[in-house]
Every structure is written in C-alpha cells, then in structure tokens.
C-alpha positions in Angstrom: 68.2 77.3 -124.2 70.1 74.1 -124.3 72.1 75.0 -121.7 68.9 75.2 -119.4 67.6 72.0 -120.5 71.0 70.4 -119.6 71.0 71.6 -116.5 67.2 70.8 -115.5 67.4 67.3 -116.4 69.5 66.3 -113.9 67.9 68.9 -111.0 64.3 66.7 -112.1 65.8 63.4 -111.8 68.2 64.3 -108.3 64.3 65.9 -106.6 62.5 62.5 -108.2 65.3 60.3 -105.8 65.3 63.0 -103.0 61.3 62.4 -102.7 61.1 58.3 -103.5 62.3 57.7 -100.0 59.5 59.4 -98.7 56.9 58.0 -100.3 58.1 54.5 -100.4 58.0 55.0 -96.4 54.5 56.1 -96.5 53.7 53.4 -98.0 54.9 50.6 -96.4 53.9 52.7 -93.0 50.4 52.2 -94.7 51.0 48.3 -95.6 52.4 48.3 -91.9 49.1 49.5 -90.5 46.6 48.1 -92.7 47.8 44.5 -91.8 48.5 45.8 -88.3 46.6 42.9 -86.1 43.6 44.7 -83.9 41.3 42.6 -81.0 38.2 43.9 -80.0 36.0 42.8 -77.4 32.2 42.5 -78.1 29.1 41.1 -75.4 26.7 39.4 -78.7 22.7 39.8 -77.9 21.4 37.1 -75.3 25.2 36.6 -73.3 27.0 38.8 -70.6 30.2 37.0 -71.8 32.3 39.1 -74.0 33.9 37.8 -76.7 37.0 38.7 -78.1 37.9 38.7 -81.9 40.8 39.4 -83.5 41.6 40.6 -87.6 44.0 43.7 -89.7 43.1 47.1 -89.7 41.5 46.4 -93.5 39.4 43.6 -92.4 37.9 45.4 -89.6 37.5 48.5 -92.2 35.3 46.2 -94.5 33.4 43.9 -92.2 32.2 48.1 -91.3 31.5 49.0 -95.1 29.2 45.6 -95.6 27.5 46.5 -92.0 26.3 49.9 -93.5 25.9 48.6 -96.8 23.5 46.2 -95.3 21.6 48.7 -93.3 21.3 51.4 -96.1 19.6 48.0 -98.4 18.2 47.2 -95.6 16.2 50.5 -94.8 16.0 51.1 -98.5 13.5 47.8 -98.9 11.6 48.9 -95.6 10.5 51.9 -96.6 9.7 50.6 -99.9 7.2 47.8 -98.7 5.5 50.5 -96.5 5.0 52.4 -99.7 3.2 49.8 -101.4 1.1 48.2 -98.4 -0.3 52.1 -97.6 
C-alpha cells in the first residue's frame, strides 16, 4: 500500500506540470484576444458618413451586454405603463 502511494505521488505531480503549459497558453491566448484591438465601421441615424470606432474584444463585448440590458429595462417599463394607462 505504501509502495502505491510512493509511486502515485510523483505520477500526480509530473501529469500536474505536463498539463500547466497548456493551460497557461489558453490563457494568455484568451488575454491575447480579449485585449485584441477591433474597428468597426457604423453610419449613426441622420448622416451617410460612416464612422469608424475602434476598442478590445471585451469592450466591444460589454458596450453589447448594456445595449440589451437597456432594451430588456427598456421594454420592461413599456409594457408596464401600458398596463396601467388601459
């Protein structure tokens, strides 16, 4: 029995270093893209110009979480005034 745990240990720990690599990769492959600089072009309401804007990957990703997060509160207090005018 002691001779198993003896030789486990040290199979753990080598498969523990064999995967850190990998996931340290992942990682900053993840850092890499999130701060990964991405321009869009948009035309705003009332102009044929486009503009052009510029931010990372996780600013783009929560400018589009406070756009819905806007529209649900806003459709959310719509349909509740309706409610209460009818």
């Amino acid at each position: 029995m002691k001779l198993l745990k003896t030789s486990l240990i040290p199979m753990i720990a080598i498969a523990a270093l064999a995967t850190s690599p990998v996931h340290a990769a992942d990682d900053e492959a993840k850092a890499e893209k999130a701060n990964k600089k991405i321009c869009k072009k948009y035309r705003p309401t009332g102009t044929r110009i486009a503009k052009k804007t510029c931010m990372s990957q996780k600013a783009w990703d929560e400018l589009k979480r406070r756009a819905q997060e806007a529209a649900r509160t806003s459709q959310r207090l719509s349909g509740h005034q309706g409610r209460e005018s009818g």
